[in-house]
PAZAVO-367400 format. One record per residue (C-alpha): x, y, z; residue in three letters. Coordinates in steps of 0.25 Angstrom, whole numbers, padded with zeros to 4 digits, always signed. Layout:
XYZALA/...
! end
This chain:
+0142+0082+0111UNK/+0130+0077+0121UNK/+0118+0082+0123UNK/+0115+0089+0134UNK/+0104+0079+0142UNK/+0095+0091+0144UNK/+0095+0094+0129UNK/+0093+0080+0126UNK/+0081+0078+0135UNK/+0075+0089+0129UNK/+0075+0085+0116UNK/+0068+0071+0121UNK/+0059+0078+0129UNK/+0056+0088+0114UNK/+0055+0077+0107UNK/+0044+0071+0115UNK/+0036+0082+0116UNK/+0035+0082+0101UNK/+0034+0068+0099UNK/+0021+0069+0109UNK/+0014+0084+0103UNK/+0019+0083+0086UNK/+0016+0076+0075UNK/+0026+0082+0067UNK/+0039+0074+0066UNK/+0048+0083+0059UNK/+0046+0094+0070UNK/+0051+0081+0079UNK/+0064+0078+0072UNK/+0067+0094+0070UNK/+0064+0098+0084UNK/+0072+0086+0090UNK/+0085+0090+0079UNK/+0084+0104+0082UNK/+0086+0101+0097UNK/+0097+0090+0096UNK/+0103+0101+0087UNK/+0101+0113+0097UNK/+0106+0101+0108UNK/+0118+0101+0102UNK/+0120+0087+0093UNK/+0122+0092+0078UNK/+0110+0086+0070UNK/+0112+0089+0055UNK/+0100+0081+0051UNK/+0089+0070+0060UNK/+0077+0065+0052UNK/+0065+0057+0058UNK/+0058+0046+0051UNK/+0047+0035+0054UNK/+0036+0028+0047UNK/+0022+0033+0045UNK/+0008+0025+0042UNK/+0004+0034+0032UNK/-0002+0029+0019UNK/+0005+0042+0009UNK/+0018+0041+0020UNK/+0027+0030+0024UNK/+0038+0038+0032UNK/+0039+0052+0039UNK/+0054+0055+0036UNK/+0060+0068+0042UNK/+0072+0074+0041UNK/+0078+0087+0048UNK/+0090+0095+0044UNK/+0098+0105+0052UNK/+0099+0115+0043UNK/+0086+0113+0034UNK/+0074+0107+0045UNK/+0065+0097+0044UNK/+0061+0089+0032UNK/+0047+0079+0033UNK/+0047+0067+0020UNK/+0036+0058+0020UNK/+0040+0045+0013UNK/+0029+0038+0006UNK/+0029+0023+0006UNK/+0036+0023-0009UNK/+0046+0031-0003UNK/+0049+0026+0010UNK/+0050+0011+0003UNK/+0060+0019-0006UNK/+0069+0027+0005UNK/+0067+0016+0018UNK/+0076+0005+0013UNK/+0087+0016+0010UNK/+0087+0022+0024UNK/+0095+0015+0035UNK/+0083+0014+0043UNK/+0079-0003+0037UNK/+0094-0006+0040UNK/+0093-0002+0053UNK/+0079-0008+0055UNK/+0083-0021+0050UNK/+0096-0022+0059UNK/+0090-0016+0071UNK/+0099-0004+0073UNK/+0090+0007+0076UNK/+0101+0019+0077UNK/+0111+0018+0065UNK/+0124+0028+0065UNK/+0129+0035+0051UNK/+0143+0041+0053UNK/+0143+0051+0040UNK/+0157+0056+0041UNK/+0159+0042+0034UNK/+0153+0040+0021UNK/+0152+0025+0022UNK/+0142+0027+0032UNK/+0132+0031+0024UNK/+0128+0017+0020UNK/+0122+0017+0008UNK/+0109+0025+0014UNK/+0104+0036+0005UNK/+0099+0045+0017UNK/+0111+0042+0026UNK/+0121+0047+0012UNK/+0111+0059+0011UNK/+0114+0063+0027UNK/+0129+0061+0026UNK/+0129+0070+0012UNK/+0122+0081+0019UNK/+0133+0082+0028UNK/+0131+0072+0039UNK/+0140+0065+0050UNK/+0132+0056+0057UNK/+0118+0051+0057UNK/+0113+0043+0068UNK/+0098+0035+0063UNK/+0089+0029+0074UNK/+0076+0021+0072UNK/+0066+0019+0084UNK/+0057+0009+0083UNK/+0042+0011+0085UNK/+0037-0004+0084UNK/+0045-0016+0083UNK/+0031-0022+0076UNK/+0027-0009+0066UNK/+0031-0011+0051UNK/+0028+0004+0046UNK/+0029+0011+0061UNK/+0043+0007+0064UNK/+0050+0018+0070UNK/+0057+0032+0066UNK/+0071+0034+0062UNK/+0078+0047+0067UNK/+0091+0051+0061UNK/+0102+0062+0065UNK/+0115+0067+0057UNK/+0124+0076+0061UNK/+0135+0085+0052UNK/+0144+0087+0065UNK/+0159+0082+0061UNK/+0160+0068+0069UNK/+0146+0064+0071UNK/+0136+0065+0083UNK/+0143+0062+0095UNK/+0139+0049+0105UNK/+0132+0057+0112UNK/+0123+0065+0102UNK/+0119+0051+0098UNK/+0116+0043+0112UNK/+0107+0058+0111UNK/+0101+0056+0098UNK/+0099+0041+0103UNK/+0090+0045+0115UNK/+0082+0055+0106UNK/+0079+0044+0096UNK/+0068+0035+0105UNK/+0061+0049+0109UNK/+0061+0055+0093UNK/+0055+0039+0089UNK/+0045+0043+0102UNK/+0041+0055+0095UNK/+0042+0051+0081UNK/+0034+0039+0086UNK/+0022+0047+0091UNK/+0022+0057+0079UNK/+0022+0045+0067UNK/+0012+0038+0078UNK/+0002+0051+0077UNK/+0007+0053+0061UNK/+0002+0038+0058UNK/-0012+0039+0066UNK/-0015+0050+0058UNK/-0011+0045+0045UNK/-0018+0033+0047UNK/-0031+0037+0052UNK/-0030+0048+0037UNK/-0028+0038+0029UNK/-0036+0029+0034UNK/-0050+0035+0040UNK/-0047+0048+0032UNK/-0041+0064+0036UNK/-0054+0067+0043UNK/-0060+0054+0050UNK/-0045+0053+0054UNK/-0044+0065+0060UNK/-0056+0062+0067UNK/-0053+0050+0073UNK/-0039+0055+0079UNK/-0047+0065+0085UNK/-0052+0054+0093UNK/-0064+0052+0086UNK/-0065+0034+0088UNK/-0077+0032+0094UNK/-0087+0024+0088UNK/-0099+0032+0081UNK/-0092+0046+0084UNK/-0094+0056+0074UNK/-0101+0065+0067UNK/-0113+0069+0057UNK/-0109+0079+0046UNK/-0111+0082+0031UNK/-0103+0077+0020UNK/-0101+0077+0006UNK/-0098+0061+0004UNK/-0092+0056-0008UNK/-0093+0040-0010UNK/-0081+0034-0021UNK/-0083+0021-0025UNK/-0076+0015-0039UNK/-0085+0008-0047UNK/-0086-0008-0050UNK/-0071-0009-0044UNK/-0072-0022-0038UNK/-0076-0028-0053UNK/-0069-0020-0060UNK/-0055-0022-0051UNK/-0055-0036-0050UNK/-0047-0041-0060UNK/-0037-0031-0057UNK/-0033-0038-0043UNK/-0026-0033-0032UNK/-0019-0024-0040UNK/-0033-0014-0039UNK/-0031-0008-0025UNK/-0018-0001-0030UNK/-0027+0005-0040UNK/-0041+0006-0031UNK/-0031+0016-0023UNK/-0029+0025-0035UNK/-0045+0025-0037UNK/-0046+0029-0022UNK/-0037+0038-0021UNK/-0043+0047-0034UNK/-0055+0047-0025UNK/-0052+0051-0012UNK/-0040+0060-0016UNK/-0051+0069-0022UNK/-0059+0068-0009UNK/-0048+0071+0001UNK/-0043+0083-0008UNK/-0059+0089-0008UNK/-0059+0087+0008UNK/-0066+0075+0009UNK/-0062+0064+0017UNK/-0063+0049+0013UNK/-0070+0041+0023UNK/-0068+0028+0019UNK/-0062+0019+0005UNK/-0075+0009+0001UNK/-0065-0001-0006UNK/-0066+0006-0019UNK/-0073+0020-0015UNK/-0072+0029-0005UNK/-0083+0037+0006UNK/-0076+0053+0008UNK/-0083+0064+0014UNK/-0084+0079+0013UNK/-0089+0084+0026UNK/-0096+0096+0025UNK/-0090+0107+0033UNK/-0094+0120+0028UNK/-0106+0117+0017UNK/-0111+0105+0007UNK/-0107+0111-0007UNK/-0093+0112-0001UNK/-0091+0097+0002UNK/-0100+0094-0008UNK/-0089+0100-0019UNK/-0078+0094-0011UNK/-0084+0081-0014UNK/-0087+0082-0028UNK/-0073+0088-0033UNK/-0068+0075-0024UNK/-0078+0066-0032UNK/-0075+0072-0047UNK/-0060+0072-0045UNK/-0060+0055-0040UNK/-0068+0054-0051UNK/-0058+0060-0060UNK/-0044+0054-0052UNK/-0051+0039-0053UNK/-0053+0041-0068UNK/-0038+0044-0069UNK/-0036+0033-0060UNK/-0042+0024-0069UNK/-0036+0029-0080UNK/-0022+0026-0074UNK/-0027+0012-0074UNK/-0029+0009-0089UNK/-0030-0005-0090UNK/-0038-0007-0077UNK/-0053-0006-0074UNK/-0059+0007-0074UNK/-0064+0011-0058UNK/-0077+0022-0060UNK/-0077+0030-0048UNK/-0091+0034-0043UNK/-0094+0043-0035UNK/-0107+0049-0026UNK/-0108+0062-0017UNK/-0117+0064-0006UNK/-0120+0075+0003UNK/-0126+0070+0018UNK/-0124+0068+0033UNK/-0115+0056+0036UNK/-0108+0051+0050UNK/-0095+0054+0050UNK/-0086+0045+0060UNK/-0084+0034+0068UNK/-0090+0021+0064UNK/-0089+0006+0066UNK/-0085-0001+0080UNK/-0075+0004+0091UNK/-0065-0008+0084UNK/-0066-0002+0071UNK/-0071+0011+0066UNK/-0072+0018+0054UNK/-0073+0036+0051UNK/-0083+0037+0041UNK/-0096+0041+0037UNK/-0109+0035+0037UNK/-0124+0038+0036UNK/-0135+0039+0024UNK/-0129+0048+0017UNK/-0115+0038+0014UNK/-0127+0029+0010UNK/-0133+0037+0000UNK/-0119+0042-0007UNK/-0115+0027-0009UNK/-0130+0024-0015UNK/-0127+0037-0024UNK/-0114+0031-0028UNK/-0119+0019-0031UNK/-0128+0024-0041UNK/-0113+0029-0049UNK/-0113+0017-0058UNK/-0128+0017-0061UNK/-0129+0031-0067UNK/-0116+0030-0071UNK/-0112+0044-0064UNK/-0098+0044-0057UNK/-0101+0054-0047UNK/-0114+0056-0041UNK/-0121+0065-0030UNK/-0133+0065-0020UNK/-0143+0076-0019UNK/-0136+0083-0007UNK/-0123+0083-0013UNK/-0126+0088-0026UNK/-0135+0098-0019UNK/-0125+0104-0011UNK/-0113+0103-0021UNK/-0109+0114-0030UNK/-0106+0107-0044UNK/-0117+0104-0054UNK/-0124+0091-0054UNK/-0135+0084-0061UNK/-0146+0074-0054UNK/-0146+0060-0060UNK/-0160+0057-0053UNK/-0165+0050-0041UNK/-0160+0037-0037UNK/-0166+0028-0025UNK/-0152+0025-0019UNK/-0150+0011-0010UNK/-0153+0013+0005UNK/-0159+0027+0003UNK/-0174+0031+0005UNK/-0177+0040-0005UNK/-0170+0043-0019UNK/-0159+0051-0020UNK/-0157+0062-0033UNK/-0142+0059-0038UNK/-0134+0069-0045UNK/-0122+0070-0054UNK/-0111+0079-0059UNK/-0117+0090-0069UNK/-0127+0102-0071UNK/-0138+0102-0062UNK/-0151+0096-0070UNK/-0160+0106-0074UNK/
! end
């Protein structure tokens, strides 16, 4: 049967809106079935997939059934290297035809393809698989493929499919905008951190623009890695990874936020919302279990060089935003007080203490701790009492 224009119009016409007001792509392909259903074309099953830029995600891969709703997978980049070569989609690709037709009531027209055998087993008669291009440069953001089967004995009609065609370029539109906003966001998280991220798309860019609060800082920093790692060749930053992600896996967990990476440390910040002990606690559960996930990390790497974590904590007002030039800016923090907690952690391998803590921040945490003394600190006026974990001194 054919759709009736009106109904077909206003389909596009929903499919736009969403593309232009969601972020959600699954309610995209459920509301766009459920009308072609209530239209009158008989879809037993449509999925949406595209490509993300997503460090933990390779591929949004969406899937909705008549009967059961809509299911949302998130292929990691092992999996998608596993699953992508046996979809139809690099076939297609490579021999340029962007819309491919299965007729299921044969079962030689499965082709080998896992997914295309699952979809005539579950009842199947014809699937029609379109891909629209974003880019003809991109390598990761290619496009989205969108798929519809239906049960109905003898397939969808010519006419349901010249429909399906037309809907295709507006769903890529939609699906376009939505991995587009999915991909912005994801970058600027993995990469500047959940809060200055979140910042930054609120439209904080300009130069200098920011603010002055109090934070808890914790400042990482693996001790003697560039000695003790040279031998070991490129082959360390798979393992330097492991080393910074015991540390600010702790930190994000505690609600802190890792500003930036130091080449084999990390600067994170506990802003202090509500009082100092609170952020002050975050920050040293944060600190006690890196220190305690890189010792496991080590340990996992017998035959390797031992990477000692230090560790210093520091209570103080910092500058918390843009800086740098127009062409190249950088969220973070600066001011004395970064200063003074990298001339405490410097201090790590002297004392031979793996953690230690300002005056301010062991003031206002709630765990006890023991003073080691007062230190004249590099670039700082006066000397600075430094503590450690333990019972207060008496």
């Amino acid at each position: 049967m054919a759709i009736d224009t009106a109904a077909l119009a206003a389909v596009r016409a929903w499919i736009v809106q969403v593309g232009l007001t969601s972020d959600d792509p699954a309610s995209l392909l459920s509301g766009a079935s459920e009308q072609l259903l209530a239209a009158g074309v008989p879809i037993l099953r449509s999925h949406l997939s595209f490509a993300t830029l997503d460090p933990r995600k390779r591929a949004e891969n969406i899937m909705w059934l008549r009967d059961r709703g809509t299911t949302r997978d998130l292929h990691n980049h092992e999996e998608f290297e596993r699953f992508f070569p046996r979809s139809p989609f690099p076939q297609m690709l490579k021999t340029g035809r962007l819309q491919r037709r299965w007729r299921l009531e044969r079962p030689c027209d499965a082709e080998g393809f896992p997914v295309i055998e699952a979809i005539q087993r579950s009842g199947a008669t014809d699937l029609v698989v379109s891909i629209v291009p974003f880019t003809s440069t991109a390598e990761i953001f290619e496009g989205a493929a969108i798929s519809a089967a239906t049960d109905r004995p003898g397939s969808f009609t010519d006419a349901e499919l010249a429909s399906l065609g037309e809907l295709a370029p507006t769903m890529g539109l939609a699906a376009y905008r939505i991995a587009t906003s999915d991909a912005l966001g994801s970058l600027l998280r993995a990469y500047l951190g959940i809060g200055a991220g979140h910042h930054v798309l609120g439209g904080h860019v300009r130069p200098g623009e920011g603010d002055s609060v109090t934070a808890a800082l914790l400042l990482a920093d693996l001790r003697g890695f560039t000695r003790a790692t040279e031998p070991e060749g490129p082959g360390i930053i798979s393992r330097l990874g492991e080393h910074l992600a015991a540390i600010a896996e702790p930190v994000e967990a505690a609600g802190g936020e890792v500003l930036k990476f130091t080449g084999d440390g990390l600067l994170a910040a506990f802003p202090v919302t509500s009082d100092a002990a609170t952020a002050c606690d975050a920050a040293l559960a944060a600190a006690r279990d890196a220190l305690a996930r890189n010792a496991r990390v080590n340990a996992a790497h017998p035959a390797s060089s031992r990477l000692h974590l230090d560790v210093a904590l520091h209570l103080g007002d910092v500058f918390y935003g843009n800086i740098g030039a127009a062409s190249r800016l950088e969220f973070t923090v600066i001011g004395p007080a970064v200063n003074e907690a990298s001339r405490i952690e410097s201090l790590c391998g002297q004392l031979e203490r793996d953690l230690l803590m300002s005056q301010s921040f062991a003031r206002a945490c709630s765990a006890p701790v023991a003073s080691l003394g007062r230190f004249k600190l590099r670039g700082v006026e006066a000397e600075r009492e430094v503590f450690a974990r333990g019972e207060p001194s008496t």
